[in-house]
TORKOL-4160 file (C-alpha; in steps of 0.2 Angstrom, whole numbers, padded with zeros to 4 digits, m for minus):
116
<pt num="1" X="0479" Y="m0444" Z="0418"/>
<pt num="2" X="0478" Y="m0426" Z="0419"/>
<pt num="3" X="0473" Y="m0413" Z="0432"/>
<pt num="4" X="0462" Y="m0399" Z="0425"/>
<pt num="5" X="0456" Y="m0386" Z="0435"/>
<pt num="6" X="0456" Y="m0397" Z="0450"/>
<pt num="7" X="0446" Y="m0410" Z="0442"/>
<pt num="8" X="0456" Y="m0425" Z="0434"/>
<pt num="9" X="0455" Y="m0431" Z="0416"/>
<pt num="10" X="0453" Y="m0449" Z="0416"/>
<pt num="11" X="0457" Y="m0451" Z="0395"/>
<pt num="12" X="0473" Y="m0449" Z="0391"/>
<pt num="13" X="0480" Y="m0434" Z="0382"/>
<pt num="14" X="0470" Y="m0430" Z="0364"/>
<pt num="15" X="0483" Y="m0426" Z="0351"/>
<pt num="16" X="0487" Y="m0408" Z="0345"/>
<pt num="17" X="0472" Y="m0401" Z="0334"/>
<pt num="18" X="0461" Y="m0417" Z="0340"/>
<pt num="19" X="0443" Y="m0409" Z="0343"/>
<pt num="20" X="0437" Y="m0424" Z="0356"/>
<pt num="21" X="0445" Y="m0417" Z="0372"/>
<pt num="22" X="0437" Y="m0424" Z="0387"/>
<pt num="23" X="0437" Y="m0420" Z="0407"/>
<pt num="24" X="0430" Y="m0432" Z="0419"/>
<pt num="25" X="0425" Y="m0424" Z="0437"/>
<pt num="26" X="0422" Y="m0438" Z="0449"/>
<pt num="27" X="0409" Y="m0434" Z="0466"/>
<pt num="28" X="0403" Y="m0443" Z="0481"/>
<pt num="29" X="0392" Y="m0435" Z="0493"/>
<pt num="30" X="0393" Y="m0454" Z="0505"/>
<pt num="31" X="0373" Y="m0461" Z="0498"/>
<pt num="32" X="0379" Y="m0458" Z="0480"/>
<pt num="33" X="0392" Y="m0455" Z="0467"/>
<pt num="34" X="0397" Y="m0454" Z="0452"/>
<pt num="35" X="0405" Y="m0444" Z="0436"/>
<pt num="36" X="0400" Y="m0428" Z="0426"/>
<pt num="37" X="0409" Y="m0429" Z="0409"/>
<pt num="38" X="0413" Y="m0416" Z="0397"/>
<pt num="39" X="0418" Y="m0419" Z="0378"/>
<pt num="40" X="0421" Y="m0409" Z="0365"/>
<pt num="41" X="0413" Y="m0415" Z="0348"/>
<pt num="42" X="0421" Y="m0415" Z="0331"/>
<pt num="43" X="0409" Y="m0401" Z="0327"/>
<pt num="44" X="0415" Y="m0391" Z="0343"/>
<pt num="45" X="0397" Y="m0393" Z="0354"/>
<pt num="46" X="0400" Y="m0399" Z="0371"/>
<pt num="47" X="0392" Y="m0415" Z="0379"/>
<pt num="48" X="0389" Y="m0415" Z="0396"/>
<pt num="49" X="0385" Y="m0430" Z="0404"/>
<pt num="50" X="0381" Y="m0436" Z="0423"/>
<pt num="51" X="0380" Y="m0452" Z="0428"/>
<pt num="52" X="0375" Y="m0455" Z="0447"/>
<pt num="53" X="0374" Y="m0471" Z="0456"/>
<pt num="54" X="0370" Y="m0478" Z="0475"/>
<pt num="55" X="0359" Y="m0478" Z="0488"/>
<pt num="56" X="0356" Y="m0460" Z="0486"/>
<pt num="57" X="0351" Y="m0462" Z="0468"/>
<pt num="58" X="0338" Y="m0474" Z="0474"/>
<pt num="59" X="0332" Y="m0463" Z="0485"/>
<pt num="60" X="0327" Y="m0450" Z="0473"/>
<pt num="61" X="0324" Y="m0459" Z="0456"/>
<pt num="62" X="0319" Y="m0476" Z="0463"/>
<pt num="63" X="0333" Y="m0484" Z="0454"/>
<pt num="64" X="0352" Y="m0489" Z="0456"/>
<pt num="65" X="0359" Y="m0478" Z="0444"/>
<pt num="66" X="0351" Y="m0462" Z="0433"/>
<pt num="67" X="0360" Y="m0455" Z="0420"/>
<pt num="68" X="0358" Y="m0435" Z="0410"/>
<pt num="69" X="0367" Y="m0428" Z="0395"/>
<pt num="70" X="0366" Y="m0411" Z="0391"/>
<pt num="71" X="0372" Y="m0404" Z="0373"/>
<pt num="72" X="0379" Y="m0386" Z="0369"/>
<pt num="73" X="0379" Y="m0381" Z="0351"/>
<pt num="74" X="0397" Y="m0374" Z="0346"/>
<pt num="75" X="0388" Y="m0356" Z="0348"/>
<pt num="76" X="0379" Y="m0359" Z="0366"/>
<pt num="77" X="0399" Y="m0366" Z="0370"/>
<pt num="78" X="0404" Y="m0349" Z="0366"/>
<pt num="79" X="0390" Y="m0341" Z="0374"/>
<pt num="80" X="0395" Y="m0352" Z="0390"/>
<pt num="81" X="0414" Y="m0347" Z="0392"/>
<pt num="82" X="0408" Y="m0330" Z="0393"/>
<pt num="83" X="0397" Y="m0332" Z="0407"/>
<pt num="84" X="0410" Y="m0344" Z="0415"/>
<pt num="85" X="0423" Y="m0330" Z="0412"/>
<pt num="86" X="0413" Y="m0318" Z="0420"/>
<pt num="87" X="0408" Y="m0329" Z="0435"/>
<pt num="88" X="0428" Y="m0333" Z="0437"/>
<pt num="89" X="0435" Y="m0318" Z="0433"/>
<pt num="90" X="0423" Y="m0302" Z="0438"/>
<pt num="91" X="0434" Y="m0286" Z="0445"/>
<pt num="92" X="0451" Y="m0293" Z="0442"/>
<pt num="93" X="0463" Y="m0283" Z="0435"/>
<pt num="94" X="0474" Y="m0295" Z="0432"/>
<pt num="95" X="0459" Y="m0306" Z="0423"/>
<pt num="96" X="0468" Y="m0308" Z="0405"/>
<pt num="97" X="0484" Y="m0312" Z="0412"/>
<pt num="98" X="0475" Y="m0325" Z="0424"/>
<pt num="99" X="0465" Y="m0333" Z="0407"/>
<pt num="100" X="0481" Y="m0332" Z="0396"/>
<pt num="101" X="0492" Y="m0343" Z="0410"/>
<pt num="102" X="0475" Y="m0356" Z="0412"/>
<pt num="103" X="0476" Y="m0355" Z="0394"/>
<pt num="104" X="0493" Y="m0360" Z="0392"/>
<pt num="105" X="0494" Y="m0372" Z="0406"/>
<pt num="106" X="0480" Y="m0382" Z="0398"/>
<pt num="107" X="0488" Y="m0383" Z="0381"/>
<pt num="108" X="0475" Y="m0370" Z="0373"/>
<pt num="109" X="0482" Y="m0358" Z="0360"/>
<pt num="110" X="0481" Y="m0342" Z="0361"/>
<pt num="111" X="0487" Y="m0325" Z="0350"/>
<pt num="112" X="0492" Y="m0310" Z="0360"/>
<pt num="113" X="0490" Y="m0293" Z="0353"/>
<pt num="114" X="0498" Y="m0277" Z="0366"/>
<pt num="115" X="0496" Y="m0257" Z="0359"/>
<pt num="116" X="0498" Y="m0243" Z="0367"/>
Protein backbone atom coordinates (compact mmCIF):
# COMPACT_ATOMS: atom_id res chain seq x y z
CA UNK A 1 0.00 0.00 0.00
CA UNK A 2 0.65 3.44 -0.64
CA UNK A 3 -0.04 6.64 1.18
CA UNK A 4 -1.17 9.53 -1.24
CA UNK A 5 -1.98 12.67 0.08
CA UNK A 6 -3.12 11.32 3.26
CA UNK A 7 -5.35 8.86 1.79
CA UNK A 8 -4.05 5.27 1.14
CA UNK A 9 -3.85 3.36 -2.00
CA UNK A 10 -5.05 -0.07 -1.39
CA UNK A 11 -3.71 -1.55 -5.30
CA UNK A 12 -0.42 -2.14 -5.36
CA UNK A 13 2.02 0.00 -7.21
CA UNK A 14 1.06 0.40 -11.30
CA UNK A 15 4.25 0.10 -13.26
CA UNK A 16 6.08 2.93 -14.96
CA UNK A 17 3.98 4.49 -17.92
CA UNK A 18 0.92 2.10 -16.75
CA UNK A 19 -2.23 4.52 -17.42
CA UNK A 20 -4.49 2.58 -14.65
CA UNK A 21 -3.37 4.23 -11.39
CA UNK A 22 -5.70 4.07 -8.67
CA UNK A 23 -6.31 5.71 -5.04
CA UNK A 24 -8.70 4.29 -2.63
CA UNK A 25 -9.97 6.97 0.28
CA UNK A 26 -11.64 4.88 3.01
CA UNK A 27 -14.48 7.10 5.47
CA UNK A 28 -16.73 6.19 8.37
CA UNK A 29 -18.96 8.79 9.85
CA UNK A 30 -20.01 5.74 12.72
CA UNK A 31 -23.95 4.93 10.71
CA UNK A 32 -21.97 4.38 7.46
CA UNK A 33 -18.85 3.69 5.57
CA UNK A 34 -17.32 3.02 2.92
CA UNK A 35 -14.63 3.86 -0.20
CA UNK A 36 -14.53 6.68 -2.85
CA UNK A 37 -12.10 5.17 -5.71
CA UNK A 38 -10.33 7.02 -8.17
CA UNK A 39 -8.84 5.47 -11.48
CA UNK A 40 -7.09 6.49 -14.22
CA UNK A 41 -8.31 4.85 -17.50
CA UNK A 42 -6.26 3.75 -20.36
CA UNK A 43 -7.64 6.87 -22.29
CA UNK A 44 -6.58 9.13 -19.28
CA UNK A 45 -10.42 10.12 -17.99
CA UNK A 46 -10.84 9.56 -14.46
CA UNK A 47 -13.56 7.24 -12.75
CA UNK A 48 -14.68 8.16 -9.66
CA UNK A 49 -16.60 5.98 -7.69
CA UNK A 50 -18.43 5.74 -4.06
CA UNK A 51 -19.60 3.07 -2.58
CA UNK A 52 -21.29 3.62 0.99
CA UNK A 53 -22.78 0.97 3.15
CA UNK A 54 -24.54 0.70 6.75
CA UNK A 55 -27.14 1.77 8.77
CA UNK A 56 -26.68 5.28 7.69
CA UNK A 57 -27.11 4.30 3.96
CA UNK A 58 -30.41 2.72 4.93
CA UNK A 59 -31.38 5.59 6.47
CA UNK A 60 -31.23 7.69 3.39
CA UNK A 61 -31.55 5.43 0.21
CA UNK A 62 -33.61 2.59 2.03
CA UNK A 63 -31.15 0.09 1.19
CA UNK A 64 -27.83 -1.53 2.74
CA UNK A 65 -25.48 -0.25 0.48
CA UNK A 66 -25.71 2.61 -2.57
CA UNK A 67 -23.14 2.88 -4.89
CA UNK A 68 -22.21 6.41 -7.65
CA UNK A 69 -19.56 6.64 -10.46
CA UNK A 70 -18.66 9.75 -11.88
CA UNK A 71 -16.48 9.86 -15.19
CA UNK A 72 -14.21 12.78 -16.28
CA UNK A 73 -13.09 12.93 -19.94
CA UNK A 74 -9.22 13.35 -20.23
CA UNK A 75 -10.01 17.14 -21.02
CA UNK A 76 -12.60 17.72 -17.88
CA UNK A 77 -9.39 15.85 -15.91
CA UNK A 78 -7.31 18.61 -16.94
CA UNK A 79 -9.99 21.18 -16.46
CA UNK A 80 -10.14 19.50 -12.79
CA UNK A 81 -6.35 19.84 -11.67
CA UNK A 82 -6.66 23.37 -12.36
CA UNK A 83 -9.32 24.12 -10.21
CA UNK A 84 -7.74 21.74 -7.51
CA UNK A 85 -4.61 23.59 -7.92
CA UNK A 86 -6.17 26.77 -7.33
CA UNK A 87 -8.10 25.50 -4.45
CA UNK A 88 -4.74 23.97 -2.95
CA UNK A 89 -2.42 26.43 -3.85
CA UNK A 90 -4.12 30.21 -4.17
CA UNK A 91 -1.37 32.99 -2.84
CA UNK A 92 1.51 30.97 -2.37
CA UNK A 93 4.71 32.01 -3.35
CA UNK A 94 6.10 28.98 -3.09
CA UNK A 95 3.18 27.12 -5.05
CA UNK A 96 5.39 25.68 -7.92
CA UNK A 97 7.88 24.42 -5.84
CA UNK A 98 5.11 22.95 -3.47
CA UNK A 99 3.55 21.00 -6.85
CA UNK A 100 6.91 20.10 -8.24
CA UNK A 101 7.91 18.17 -4.58
CA UNK A 102 3.97 16.57 -4.64
CA UNK A 103 4.91 15.80 -8.05
CA UNK A 104 8.00 14.05 -7.28
CA UNK A 105 6.97 12.43 -4.21
CA UNK A 106 4.02 10.64 -6.04
CA UNK A 107 6.15 9.35 -8.88
CA UNK A 108 4.75 12.05 -11.42
CA UNK A 109 7.20 13.31 -14.07
CA UNK A 110 7.74 16.56 -14.54
CA UNK A 111 10.22 19.04 -16.86
CA UNK A 112 11.53 21.98 -15.37
CA UNK A 113 12.28 24.98 -17.32
CA UNK A 114 14.15 28.29 -15.14
CA UNK A 115 14.99 31.97 -17.22
CA UNK A 116 15.89 34.80 -16.18
Amino acid sequence: MRKIGGAVDAAPPAPAGDANRRVSLWFTDGARYGCVDARIDRGLGLEIRQREMGAGVRDAWGEDEHEAVLSLSPAAVAELALVLLAERYKGRADALDAIAALCEAADISTVRHIWS
